[in-house]
Each structure stands twice: as C-alpha cells, then as structure tokens.
Residue, then its C-alpha position, 0 to 999 in steps of 0.5 A: x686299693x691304696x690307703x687314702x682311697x680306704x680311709x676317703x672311702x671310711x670318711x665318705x661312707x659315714x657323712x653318707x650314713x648320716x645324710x641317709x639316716x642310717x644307723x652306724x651298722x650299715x646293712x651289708x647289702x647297702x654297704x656292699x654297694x657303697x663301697x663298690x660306688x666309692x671304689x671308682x668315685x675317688x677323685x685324683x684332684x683329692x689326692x693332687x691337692x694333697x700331694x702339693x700340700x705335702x711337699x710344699x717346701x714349708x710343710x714337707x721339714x715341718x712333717x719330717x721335725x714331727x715324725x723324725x723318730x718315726x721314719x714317715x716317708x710313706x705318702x699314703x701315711x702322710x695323706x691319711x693323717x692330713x684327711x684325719x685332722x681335716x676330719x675329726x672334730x677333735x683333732x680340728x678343735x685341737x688345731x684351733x686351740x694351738x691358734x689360741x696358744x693352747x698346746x691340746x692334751x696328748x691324749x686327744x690324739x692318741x686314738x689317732x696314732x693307735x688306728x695310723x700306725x698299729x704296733x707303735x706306742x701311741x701315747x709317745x707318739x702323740x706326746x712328740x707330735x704335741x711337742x713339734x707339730x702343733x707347736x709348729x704348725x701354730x706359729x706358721x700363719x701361712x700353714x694355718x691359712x693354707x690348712x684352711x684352704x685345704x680343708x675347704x676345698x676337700x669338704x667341697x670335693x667330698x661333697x660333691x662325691x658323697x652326691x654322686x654316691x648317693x645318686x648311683x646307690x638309688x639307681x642301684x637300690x630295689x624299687x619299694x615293694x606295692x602295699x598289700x591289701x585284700x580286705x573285705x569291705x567294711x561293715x556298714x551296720x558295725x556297732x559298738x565295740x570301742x573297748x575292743x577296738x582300742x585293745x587291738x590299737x593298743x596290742x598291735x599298734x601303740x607301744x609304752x602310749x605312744x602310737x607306732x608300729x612294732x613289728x613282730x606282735x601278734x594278738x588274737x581274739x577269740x569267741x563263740x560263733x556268732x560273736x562278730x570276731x571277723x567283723x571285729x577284725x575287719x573295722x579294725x583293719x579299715x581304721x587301721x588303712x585310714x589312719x595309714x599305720x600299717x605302710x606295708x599294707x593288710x593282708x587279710x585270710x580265711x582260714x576256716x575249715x581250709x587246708x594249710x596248703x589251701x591258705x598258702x596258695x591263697x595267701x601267696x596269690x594275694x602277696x604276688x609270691x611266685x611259688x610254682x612247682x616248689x616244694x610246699x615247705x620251700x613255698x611257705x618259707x619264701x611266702x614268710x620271708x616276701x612278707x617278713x621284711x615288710x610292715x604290714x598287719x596279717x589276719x588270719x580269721x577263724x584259725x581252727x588248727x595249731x598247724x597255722x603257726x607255721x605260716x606266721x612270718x616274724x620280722x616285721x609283720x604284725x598277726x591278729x588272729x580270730x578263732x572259736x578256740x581259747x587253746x591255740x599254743x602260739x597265743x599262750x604267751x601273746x595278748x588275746x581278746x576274750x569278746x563278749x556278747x553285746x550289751x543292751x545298747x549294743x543290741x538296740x544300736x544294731x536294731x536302730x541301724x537295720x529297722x531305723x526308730x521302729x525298734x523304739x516304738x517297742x523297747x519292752x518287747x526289743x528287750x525281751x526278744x534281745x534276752x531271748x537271742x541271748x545277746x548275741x551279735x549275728x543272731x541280733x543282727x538275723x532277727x533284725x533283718x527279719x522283722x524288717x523283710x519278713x511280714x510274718x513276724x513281729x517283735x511279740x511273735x518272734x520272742x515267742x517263736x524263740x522261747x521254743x526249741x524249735x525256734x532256732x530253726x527260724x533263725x536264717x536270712x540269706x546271708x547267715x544261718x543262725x541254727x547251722x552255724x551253732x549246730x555244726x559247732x556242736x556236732x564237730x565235737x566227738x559224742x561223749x562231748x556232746x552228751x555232756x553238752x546236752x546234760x549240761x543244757x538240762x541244767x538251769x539257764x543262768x549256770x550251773x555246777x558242773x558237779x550237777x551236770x555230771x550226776x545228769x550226764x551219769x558220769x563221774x566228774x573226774x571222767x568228764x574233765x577232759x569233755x569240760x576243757x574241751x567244750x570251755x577251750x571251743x567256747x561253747x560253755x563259759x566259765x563263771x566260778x572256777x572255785x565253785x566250777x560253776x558254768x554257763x551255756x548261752x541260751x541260743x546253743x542250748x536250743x540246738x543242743x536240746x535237739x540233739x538225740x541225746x538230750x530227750x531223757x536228760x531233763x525228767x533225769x535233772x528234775x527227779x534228781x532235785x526232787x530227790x536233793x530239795x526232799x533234804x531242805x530242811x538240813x541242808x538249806x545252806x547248800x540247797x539255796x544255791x540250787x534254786x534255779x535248778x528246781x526253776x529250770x526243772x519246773x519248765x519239764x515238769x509244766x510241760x509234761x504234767x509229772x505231778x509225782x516229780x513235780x508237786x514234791x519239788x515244788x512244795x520243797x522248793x517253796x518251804x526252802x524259800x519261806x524258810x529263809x525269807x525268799x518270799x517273792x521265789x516262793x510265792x512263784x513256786x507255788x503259783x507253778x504248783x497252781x499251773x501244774x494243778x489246773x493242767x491236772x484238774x487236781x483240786x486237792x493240788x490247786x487248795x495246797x496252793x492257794x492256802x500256800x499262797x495265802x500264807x505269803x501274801x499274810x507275810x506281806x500284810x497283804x491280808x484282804x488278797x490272803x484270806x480271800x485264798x484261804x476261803x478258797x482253799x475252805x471250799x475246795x476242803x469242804x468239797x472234797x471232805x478233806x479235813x486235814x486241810x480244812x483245819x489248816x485253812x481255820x488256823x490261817x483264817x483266824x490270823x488274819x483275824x487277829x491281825x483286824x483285832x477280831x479276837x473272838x472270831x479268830x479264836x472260834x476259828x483255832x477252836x474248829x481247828x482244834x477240835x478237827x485235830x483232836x479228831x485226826x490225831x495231828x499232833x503238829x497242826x493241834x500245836x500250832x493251834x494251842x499256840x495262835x490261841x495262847x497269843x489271842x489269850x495274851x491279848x486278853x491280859x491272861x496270861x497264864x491261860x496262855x502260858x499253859x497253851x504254849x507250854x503245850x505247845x512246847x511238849x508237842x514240838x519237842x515230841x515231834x522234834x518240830x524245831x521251827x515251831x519250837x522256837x515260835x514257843x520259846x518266843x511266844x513264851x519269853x513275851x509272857x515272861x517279860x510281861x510278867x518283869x521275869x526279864x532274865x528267864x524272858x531273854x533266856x527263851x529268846x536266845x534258846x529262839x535265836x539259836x534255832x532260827x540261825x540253825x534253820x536259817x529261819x530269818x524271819x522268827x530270827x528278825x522276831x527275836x532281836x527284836x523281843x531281845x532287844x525290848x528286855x535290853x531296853x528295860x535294863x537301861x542297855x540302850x547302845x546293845x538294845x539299839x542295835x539289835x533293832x537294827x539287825x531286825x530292821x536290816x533282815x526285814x529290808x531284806x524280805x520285805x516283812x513291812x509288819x516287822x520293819x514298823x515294828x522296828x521303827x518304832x522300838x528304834x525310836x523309843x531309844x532315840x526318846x529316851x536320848x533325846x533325838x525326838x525329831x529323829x524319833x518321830x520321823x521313825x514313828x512316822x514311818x512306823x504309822x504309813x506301813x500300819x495303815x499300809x498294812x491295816x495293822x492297827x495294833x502297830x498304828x495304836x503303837x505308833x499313836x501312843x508314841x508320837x503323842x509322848x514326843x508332843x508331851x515333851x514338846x508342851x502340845x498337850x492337845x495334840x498328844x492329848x488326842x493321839x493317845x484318845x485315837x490309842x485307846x479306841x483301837x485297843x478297846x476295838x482290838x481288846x488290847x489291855x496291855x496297850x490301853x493301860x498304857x494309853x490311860x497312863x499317859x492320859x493321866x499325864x496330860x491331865x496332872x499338867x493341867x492340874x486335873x489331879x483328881x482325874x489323872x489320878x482316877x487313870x492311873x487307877x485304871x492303869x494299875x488295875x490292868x496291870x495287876x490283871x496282867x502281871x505285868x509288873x513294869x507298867x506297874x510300877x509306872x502306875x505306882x511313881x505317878x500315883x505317887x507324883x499326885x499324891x506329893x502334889x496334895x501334900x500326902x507325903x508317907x502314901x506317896x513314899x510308900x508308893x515310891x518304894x513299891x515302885x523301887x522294889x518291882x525296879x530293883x527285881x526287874x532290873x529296869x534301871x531307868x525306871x530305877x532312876x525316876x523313882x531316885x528323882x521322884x525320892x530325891x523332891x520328896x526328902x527335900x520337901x520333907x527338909x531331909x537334904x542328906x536323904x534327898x542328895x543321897x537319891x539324886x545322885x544316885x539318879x544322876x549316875x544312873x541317867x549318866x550311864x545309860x545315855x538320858x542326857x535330858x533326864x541328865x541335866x535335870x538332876x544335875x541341878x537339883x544336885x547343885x542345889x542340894x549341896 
C-alpha cells in the first residue's frame, strides 16, 4: 500500500469514526473491515489532482526553496504533506494566518514533521519551512487560490468515498440480534411494594440519579417463602419491558430446586444457543458469552445454591436474583433487598382486589385474621381467595381456625399450598436445625432470646450457633436485637413447626423453665421484666393442659413482677388466666386468690365499687371453705376501700377481724399490714401518736421478716406523722430511707408516694424549684401506670407552688384536673383537697362568696371523712373570709377552733398559721402585746421547723406591727427581712408588697 493510500486511509477512517459516533479506539472488528473497504476504495482522481498540483511550474520551485535542505524528491512524501495541510485544522488556521501577513509559530508544526519525516529534527525543519514555504506560499495569490480549489475538490472526493465506505461497512456488519424476552405474565393482583420497586430501578437501572443502563450490576432480594420475592421481580421486569430500558430484552429462569445443567439447557433454549453435544462447561461459556454482549436483565429466581454463579455472563448483562437465603457469596459485595412482610394496607389492598368492598364491611375482623397469617403476602393472598370461593369460611371462622395448629393445614387454594410451601422449607433442614426450630417456637411469639431457646432446646449456645446461622441465612428466624441476640419466627412457620415430632415436650419444657426464673422475681426483676411475654407464651400451655402446679406459681409470679413495677393492666391479665385456670380445675381456693388479686388492681384504679364487689367475692368463697388466712387478707382489703369512702369506723373494725384472725395464725406479715392500715385511720382521727405506735410495730415486724416493701410503706407512713408533728428534717430522713428501697425494688408506685411526701417537706422550707420537680417525677411515674389517685394528688400539690408564684390561673387549671379524677374516682379526700384550694385562688381573686362556699363544701366532706387535719384548715381559712368582712369576732372564734385541732394533732405548721391570724385580728382591735405575743409563738414554731415562708409573714405581720407602735427601726429591720426571704423563694406577690413598705419605712 503505497503512503498517500495510508495516510487517505488515516484520514478516511477518522471523518468515518466521527460520522458512526464512534470513539477514537475503533473496535478491531470494525476497523479490520474498514481498512480492507478503504484498501480497494482510494480513487486515482485523489492522486492525479494532487500529482498536477505538485508539478505545476509555480508549486514544484516553491517545494524544492521549502524543502532544499531536506532533499524531498519523493512524491508520496509531497502528496501526504498537501493532504496534511488540507486536513489539519491547525495547519489550515496556520495558512489563513500568513493571508493575513501572520507568519504561524514553528512549533504549530513540528508535530507534522515528527510523524512525516521520523529521525529528523523536527523543530529545524518547521522553522525552515515557516521561513520559505509559508512566506512564499502567502505572497503567491494564485496558489492560495488554487489550494482552495484543491482542497474543495478533495473534501468532495473524500466524501464521497467515506459514503461508499460506510455503505459496504453495513453490508458487511452482522444483523442486530432479536431481544430476548420470556417473561411470565404479569401479576393482575400485585399490590403495593413502590419502595421495593424503586430500589430494583435504582440498583439496576438509574445510575448517580440519572436513568441508564449499566451493564454488568447485579442485585438480589431475598426473603422467607411466601413473600412474593418472584412476583416482586416479574412487576419489575414488565415495567422495566414498558419503559423499554433493558433494548437487549429479559431473560427470566427458575432455578429452584433444578439442577445447574437443568438451568442451562433451559436457559440456552430460551436465548436460541445452539449447544448440541458440547461439553457442559463449553455450553456455559458460549450461553455466557451469546448473552455478555447484549443489554439485557437476567432473573434468575429462587437461587438455592452457590453454584449458580458460574452462569452469570458479566459484560453487559444486568443480574436480579430472587432467593430464600441471605448467604449467597456473589452478593456479598453487591446490593441486595431484605423484603418485608406486608403492612396493613398492604394487606387490605390485596383483600380489596380479590374480594372487592367486602373486606371493608369487616375491617376489625380483616385485621385480626391479617394478624393471624402474620402479614405475610401468599398466605393474605390464600385466604383471600378462600373467603371468596369457599362457602365454608367467614372472615370470624377463618381467624379462628388459624389461631389453631392445625389451621395451617387449611390454608391451600389450587394454585399455592401455604402449609407445603413452609413445611418443606423447614424440614429441608438437617434435624439438629429443626429441633432448635421448634424450641425456638416454644418460646414467645413476638421474639425471644436466643440464650432461652437454648436452655428449651437443652443445649449449650455456643453448640447451636451454627443451627441459628443457618435457620437466620434461610430466613426462617428474623433477627431483632443482635446485641441482645434476640430473635423472631413468624407465626405461620411456628404453626408448621409445632407439628414437627420434636416440638410435643418443648412447651411443658419452656413453662416450668419460667416458673423456675420468675419464682426469683423479687431480685431480679430488672432482668425478669424482659421475659414477660414468655410467662404469656407459657400460659397458653398451661390453660391447654390444665397443669396448676406450673401454672398458678408462674402465674402469681408473673402478676407480682407486674404490680411490683407498676405494670398493672399485665398483671391484672395474669391474674384473669389464673382465673381461667381455676374455673377449668373447678378450684375454688385458686379462683378466691384471684378475685382478691383482681381486686387489688382495680383498688389502684380507683375502680373501688367493681373492687370490693371481688373482695366479697373472695370472703364468701374463704368462709366456705374455712380458709382463714385468706379471709383476714380479704378484711384488710375491704376496709381500704372503706377508708378511701371516708368510712373509718367500719374499715377499722374490718383491720380488727383481720388482726384478730392474725394473732390466731400467728402471721406475722399479714398482722403487719394490718397495724399499719389501722395507724393510717388513727392518723385521720388526729392521733397520731396511737398511730406512730402501730407502725413502729410494723416496722419491727417488717424488719424481723426482712419484708423490704412493706418496710418501706412504714418508713413512709412514719415521716407523714413526723412532718405532721413540723419534725421535717427526721420526716425527710423516713422518706429517703423509702425512696431508696422502692429504687431497689422497682417499686414505682411507693416510689411515686415518696416524691411526693419529699416534695411537701420541701415546700415548707421555702424550696420551691426542688419541691416543684419532685412533683413532677410523681406526676410522670403516675402517667405512666395509670395511678389517677396519685396523679390528682399531683396536681394539686403542683399547684400550690404555682400559688405561692403567683400563676393562679395555671393553678386552678391544676386544681381543676385535680377535682375531675376525685370525683372520677369517688376520692372524696382528694376532692375536699382540691375544694380548699380552689377557693383560696378566688380569695385572692376578691370572690370571697364563691370561696366562701367552696371551703363550706370542704368542711362537710372532712366531718363526713373524720378528717381533723383538713377541716382545721378548712375553719383557718374560713376565718379569712369573714376578717375581710369584718367579722372580726367570728373569724376569730375559727381560728380557735383551728388552733384547737391543731394542738390535738401536733401539728405545729398549721399552728402557727392559726396563731399569725389570731395575731392579725388582735392588731385589728388595737391589742398590740397579745398579738406580738402571738407573732412570736408563731416565729418560734417558724424557725424550729424551717418553714421559711411562714417565717416571712410573721416578718411582715411584725414589720405593720412595730410601725403601728412608731418603732420604724424594728419595723424596717422585719420588713426587709421579709422582703429577702419573699425574694429567695420566688413570691413575687408577697415580693412587691414588702417592697413598698420598705420604701415607705425608709
């Protein structure tokens, strides 16, 4: 081939490159077959034209100046370098430039001279050719002009021929291969899964957001039976066929439990590879190399072996596998879909579809069977078309039939067997798996901890690692807490585990298991709290095969954890199934122990009608059968209930009979609780050193016997007495002795009690902030079990503090909510609380009538209740109201009774209210040294008791008097004094009073 065709076919192959959209590195096949085209393609009116141009008389000296030094006889040198400079940009600029009288840079064309003339200096060679051709060439117009027609006329050829070209290359070119496509149909009752779909789109198809196909990714998803991972990967193939982004087509192959020369033959059948009498591993190559070159999608659903990734072609193809296992090692390092179940509306779409609106005619009934299948698609789906074919079922009959082992069995249309389909994923498994399988289904239904299922299974965990990885990598045990190595199994799989052999002794196993645990409640219910659906999955054995002696510990354990920690409605539920167990047995010993336990929760509920009616309950079952020790139980109860009504006299009689029936027994735990109910009705009654006594006795009891929690209830009960008494400091010693044991126990209820009682000895001393939120922890803990008695006890105390600041519409609010659950409740001690209260915020507010009957609506229920403490309060601030109308006489004769009460109780706080008021009257008439002497009784009991705020009044009251007396020093000396103290603790009220008296006094 002779050099102009070499550089014609350089120049040819590159404008053909552009014109095709080829990139620079031609593919050799194509190249090959352009060269040869070009090879018998190179016109001889190329080479004449430029043979004339080059000997023409003006050009030929003008070449031979250029080139002298270079001895350029050659013609093929001559023509490449004129078909250069027609065809370099560059070079052509270059020309243009020297029209202009431009001389181009040397080194524009030193790239030329380095490909022409190879060996030669080519920076000398350009720099003698800028300096005699181009200078030349510029001044010869009739060359320029005859260049240009030269290069027009070979522009034309060249196109011409690159034409030619490219119609032999597409003559020569293979015909583009037919898309591939084998899909099944699509799923008319496909629902749901837009997340999923748009994963597939983004691993498969959209790359950095923005939609193309890259060749060569593959995704999988994977999943338990039943999930719909194949109907999953079909949708998506039809939308990807709809929105045509797979040209190449999509090849679709079950796998399952085939052989891989099974899925070859198939394979290459569906992709028209011709294979006969190969090998099998030449087979597979040539399948993988017929289908690398094209841009298609490949499913290969249900993969169930490693060995399948032989068959994955690379180059261009995109992969989606479907599989039951998470452990393929091909997808390690590519993206793969962990599917879910179906959500509820999920689940009420795919209903919608096959039964049409019936399914909302039923929603509650839809929901539960839902529940019942688990959520899981193909059984949704199965159920479904059964309620619509099958007259047998209803929505209630199919829910029931399912919550039986034996309902699984049912669940079968023609196309899909629910119950094989999970039966022989599970019995595919080695037996070792399947016996931890089925101890894992002995365990409780929304998951477990695998350290359980092992103790089930009687094997060591470290031995059954291998049988976990296993069941998690075939997605028949979901994983929940890797931390904890907490597990699931979804409810339609323990249904065909259950009916395994080896599954019949695993659930007496589990239950006497947490018997054994929950028997230990009492130190170590931090842990055991976590094991409460286990006693619930435990309990259906025990109700099914009547076992009391597993049965009534686990379940009298189980409700004393709950209680304990203030899990009320779960224990309450515990001990209905201890009913249900007593009923199936006909023990009526087992069914009193249950209403009394009922009875008690519902007491905490302020449920105490419903309560008590369990507690007589309970009495007549006792009396009937002579049990005694019950029957005192019964009394104790029963008179609480009584004292929450106010009916003291009768609930003591009731802790007398129970007292009595104690001391006949000699049981000293029940004779303890027992002294301390009746200390509390003696502490109602304003004696309070009788009930000191009782509980004192308590104590001793508690302490003998090592009974923490009622240890604490004494402590408690104790530090009431003591702050009643203004002994503040010992008072708050007894509850934080209290707080401590209930934070041991996990008693939140006591817990809730005591920082609250904390939280009123805080108040005294003027700490409002600390008091406040103490409240507030009260308040949270009784949110939290729904205790409405302690939660309006609350509120209230909450908003005496708001009182004390100020904020009395948010304290009346407070107050308010306080009233609804007493009267909720029947509590009228709370409501008499809450009435006192109220009407001191319309005190301050001038609506004295109003507060006036409120406190009228007080006093009632406390003589009703016997309630000293709070009806000399009552009478206090009765007095208060009637001083503002002047009724100075009466008021007084209130305080009196106040200060009467008082003294009977001990209780020193409240006296020294009495003794300021009493004092506030007698300056009123003018009787100054008996209401100095009053002031300063009140101060004394002040100081001893730390109550700063009632220190600051008794400063005020002090700071009028001496200034009544025309003793300024003394009387500016108290108000400041009071004024710094209404300044520390937050009284901004009480604040700006004193300020103007201070102003005034100075």
């Amino acid at each position: 081939m002779e050099p102009t065709t070499t550089f014609f076919s350089f120049v040819v192959l590159k404008k053909l490159a552009d014109s095709l959209g080829l990139t620079d590195a031609l593919k050799d096949k194509r190249k090959k077959i352009a060269i040869k085209v070009i090879d018998h393609t190179v016109p001889d009116s190329i080479k004449k034209a430029l043979d004339n141009f080059l000997n023409s008389s003006d050009v030929s000296p003008l070449f031979e100046k250029a080139f002298a030094s270079l001895e350029m006889e050659n013609k093929q040198i001559k023509r490449q370098f004129v078909l250069k400079m027609l065809t370099d940009p560059a070079i052509s600029q270059a020309i243009a430039d020297c029209e202009k009288g431009q001389p181009p840079q040397a080194d524009i064309l030193t790239p030329l001279f380095t490909e022409l003339l190879p060996g030669r200096d080519a920076q000398a060679t350009a720099e003698e050719v800028v300096q005699v051709f181009y200078r030349e060439f510029a001044k010869n117009e009739n060359l320029i002009h005859r260049l240009d027609v030269t290069h027009y006329f070979l522009s034309t050829e060249m196109d011409k021929t690159t034409r030619r070209i490219e119609n032999k290359i597409d003559q020569l070119k293979p015909a583009a291969p037919v898309p591939l496509y084998n899909l099944p149909p699509v799923q008319p009752r496909f629902v749901g899964r837009e997340d999923d779909l748009q994963k597939l789109h983004d691993f498969l198809v959209t790359q950095q957001g923005v939609a193309q196909i890259v060749g060569g990714r593959t995704a999988g998803v994977h999943g338990m039976g039943g999930l719909g991972k194949s109907y999953l990967a079909i949708q998506f193939a039809h939308q990807c066929v709809q929105q045509s982004e797979f040209p190449g087509g999509i090849l679709f192959q079950a796998c399952s439990g085939n052989s891989l020369e099974t899925i070859v033959s198939e394979m290459c059948e569906a992709a028209s590879v011709e294979v006969h009498n190969l090998p099998f591993e030449k087979a597979v190559q040539r399948l993988k190399n017929a289908l690398a070159s094209r841009r298609l999608l490949l499913i290969l659903d249900d993969v169930q072996h490693d060995h399948i990734e032989t068959l994955l072609p690379g180059g261009q193809v995109s992969v989606l596998i479907t599989s039951r296992r998470r452990d393929l090692p091909f997808l390690v390092e590519n993206e793969v879909l962990d599917l879910q179940l179906f959500s509820q509306t999920e689940c009420t779409d795919l209903f919608r579809k096959i039964l049409g609106d019936e399914v909302d005619r039923h929603p509650e009934e839809a929901r539960a069977l839902f529940t019942a299948l688990g959520h899981l698609p193909v059984a949704i789906a199965v159920a479904a078309s059964l309620l619509k074919d099958s007259v047998k079922w209803t929505f209630a009959s199919l829910r029931a039939f399912l919550s039986e082992n034996s309902g699984l069995a049912e669940l079968h249309n023609s196309k899909v067997n629910v119950d094989k389909l999970l039966t022989e994923a599970i019995t595919s498994l080695p037996q070792e798996n399947q016996k931890l399988l089925c101890a894992m289904t002995a365990c409780a239904a929304e998951g477990f901890f695998f350290s359980l299922a092992c103790r089930v299974a009687g094997r060591e965990a470290k031995d059954l690692l291998p049988g976990l990885q296993l069941l998690f990598n075939s997605n028949l045990v979901r994983e929940l807490d890797r931390e904890q190595q907490r597990y699931f199994v979804h409810a339609l799989i323990r249904q065909a585990a259950a009916r395994l052999p080896f599954f019949a002794a695993l659930p007496e196993k589990h239950a006497r298991l947490l018997r054994d645990d929950f028997k230990l409640w009492e130190n170590n219910w931090q842990v055991l709290q976590d094991f409460l659906p286990e006693a619930r999955q435990a309990t259906e054995w025990v109700l099914h095969s009547n076992n009391s002696e597993t049965g009534y510990w686990l379940l009298y354990y189980a409700y004393s954890l709950c209680s304990r920690i203030g899990r009320l409605q779960e224990a309450l539920e515990f001990m209905q199934e201890y009913e249900k167990l007593a009923l199936q047995l006909d023990d009526k010993d087992g069914l009193q122990i249950s209403y009394g336990n009922q009875a008690l929760i519902l007491q905490d509920w302020g449920k105490l009608e419903e309560a008590l009616a369990l507690h007589k309950k309970k009495e007549a079952i006792c009396l009937e059968l002579g049990n005694k020790d019950s029957l005192q139980i019964s009394y104790g109860n029963q008179a609480l209930i009584l004292q929450a009504w106010g009916k003291l006299e009768e609930a003591l009689a009731l802790h007398k009979k129970k007292e009595a029936i104690c001391l006949e027994l000699g049981n000293k735990d029940s004779l303890q609780i027992s002294y301390g109910n009746q200390g509390l009705i003696l502490k109602a009654w304003g004696k309070l050193e009788e009930a000191l006594a009782l509980h004192k006795k308590k104590e001793a009891i508690c302490l003998e016997l090592g009974n923490k929690d009622s240890l604490q209830i004494s402590y408690g009960n104790q530090g009431l007495i003591l702050k009643a008494w203004g002994k503040l400091e010992e008072a708050l010693a007894l509850h934080k002795k209290q707080e401590a044991i209930c934070l041991e126990l996990g008693n939140k209820d006591s817990l809730q009690r005591s920082y609250g009682n904390q939280g009123l000895i805080l108040e005294a001393w003027g700490k409002l902030e600390e008091a406040l939120a103490l409240h507030k922890k009260k308040e949270a803990i009784c949110l939290e079990l729904g205790n409405k008695d302690g939660l309006q006890a609350s509120y209230g105390n909450q908003a005496l503090i708001l009182q004390d600041w100020g904020k009395l519409e948010e304290a009346l609010a407070l107050h308010k909510k306080q009233e609804a659950i007493c009267l909720e409740l029947g509590n009228k001690d709370g409501l008499q609380a809450s009435y006192g209260n109220q009407a001191l915020i319309l005190q301050d507010w001038g609506k004295l009538e109003e507060a006036l009957a409120l406190h009228k609506k007080k006093e009632e229920i406390c003589l009703e209740l016997g309630n000293k403490d709070s009806l000399q309060r009552s009478y206090g601030n009765q007095a208060l109201i009637l001083k503002a109308w002047g009724k100075l006489e009466e008021a007084l004769a209130l305080h009196k009774k106040q200060e009467e009460i008082c003294l009977e109780l001990g209780n020193k706080d409240s006296l020294q209210r009495s003794y300021g008021n009493q004092a506030l009257i007698l300056q009123a008439w003018g009787k100054l040294e008996e209401a100095l002497a009053l002031h300063k009784k009140k101060e004394a009991i002040c100081l001893e008791l730390g109550n700063q705020s009632g220190l600051a009044y008794c400063y005020w009251s002090l700071s009028l008097l001496f200034e009544e007396q025309k003793k300024k020093v003394k009387a500016l000396d108290y108000a400041q004094q009071s004024l710094a103290i209404f300044t520390r603790l937050k009284m901004p009220r009480e604040r700006e009073a004193v300020e103007k008296i201070v102003e005034w006094l100075k």
